[in-house]
C-alpha positions as CSV (number, residue, x, y, z in Angstrom):
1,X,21.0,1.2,1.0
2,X,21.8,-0.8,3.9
3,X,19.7,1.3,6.7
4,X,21.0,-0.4,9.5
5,X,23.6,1.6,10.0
6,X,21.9,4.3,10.3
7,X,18.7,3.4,12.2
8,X,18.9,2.1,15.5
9,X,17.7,1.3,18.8
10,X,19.6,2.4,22.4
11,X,17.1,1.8,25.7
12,X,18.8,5.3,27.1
13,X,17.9,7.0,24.1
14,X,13.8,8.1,23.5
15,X,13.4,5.1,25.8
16,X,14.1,2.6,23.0
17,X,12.3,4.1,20.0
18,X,14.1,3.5,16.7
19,X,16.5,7.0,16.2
20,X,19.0,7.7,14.2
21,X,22.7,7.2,14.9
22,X,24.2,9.8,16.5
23,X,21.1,12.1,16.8
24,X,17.9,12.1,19.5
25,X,15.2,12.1,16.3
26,X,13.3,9.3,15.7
27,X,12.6,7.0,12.8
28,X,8.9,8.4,13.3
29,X,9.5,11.9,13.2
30,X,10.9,11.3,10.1
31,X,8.6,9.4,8.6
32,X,5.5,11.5,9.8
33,X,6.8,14.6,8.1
34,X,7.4,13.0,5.1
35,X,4.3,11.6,5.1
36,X,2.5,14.5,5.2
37,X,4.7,16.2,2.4
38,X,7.4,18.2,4.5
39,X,10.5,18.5,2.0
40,X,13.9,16.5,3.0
41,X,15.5,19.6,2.9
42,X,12.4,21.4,5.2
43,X,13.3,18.2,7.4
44,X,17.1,18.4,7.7
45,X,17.3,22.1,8.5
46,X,14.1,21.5,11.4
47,X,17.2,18.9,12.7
48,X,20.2,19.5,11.5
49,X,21.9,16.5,12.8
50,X,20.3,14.6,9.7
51,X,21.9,13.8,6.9
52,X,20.6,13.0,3.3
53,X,21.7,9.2,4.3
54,X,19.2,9.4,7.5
55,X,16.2,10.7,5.4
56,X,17.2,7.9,2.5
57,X,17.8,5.0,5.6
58,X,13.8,6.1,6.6
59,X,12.7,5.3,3.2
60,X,14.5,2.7,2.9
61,X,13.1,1.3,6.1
62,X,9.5,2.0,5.0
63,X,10.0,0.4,1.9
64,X,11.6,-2.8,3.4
65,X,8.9,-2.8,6.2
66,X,5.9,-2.1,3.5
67,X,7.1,-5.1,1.6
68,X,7.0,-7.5,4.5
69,X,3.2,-6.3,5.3
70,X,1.1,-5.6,1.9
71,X,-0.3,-8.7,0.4
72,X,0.7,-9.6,-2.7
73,X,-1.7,-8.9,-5.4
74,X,-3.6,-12.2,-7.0
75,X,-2.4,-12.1,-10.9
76,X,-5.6,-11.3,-13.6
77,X,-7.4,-14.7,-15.0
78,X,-6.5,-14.8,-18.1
79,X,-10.2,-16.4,-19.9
């Protein structure tokens, strides 16, 4: 999934934050319930402006962005 088009950033729109297109909720919001186990559908019917594709364009982001940041793990020595 190609979250850009889905996530993006407007100055006149929660002063710059990453939101999603067409709605006032942020990338954040989104990503904090999730993170602390709120359901998608829990999610989409506290904003129901949201779509499956927004909740799958967060993931997406946070999977693209955690693969940019974690280290990569040294392989075992092999003796």
């Amino acid at each position: 999934m190609d979250y850009h088009e889905y996530i993006v950033r407007d100055p006149k729109i929660c002063g710059g934050r990453p939101t999603f297109r067409g709605t006032r909720v942020t990338l954040r919001t989104v990503l904090a319930s999730l993170g602390v186990g709120i359901s998608i559908e829990e999610i989409k019917s506290e904003f129901p402006s949201l779509t499956d594709e927004h909740i799958w364009a967060a993931i997406a982001f946070a999977a693209a962005s955690a693969a940019e940041d974690l280290p990569v793990p040294e392989a075992p020595r092999v003796a």
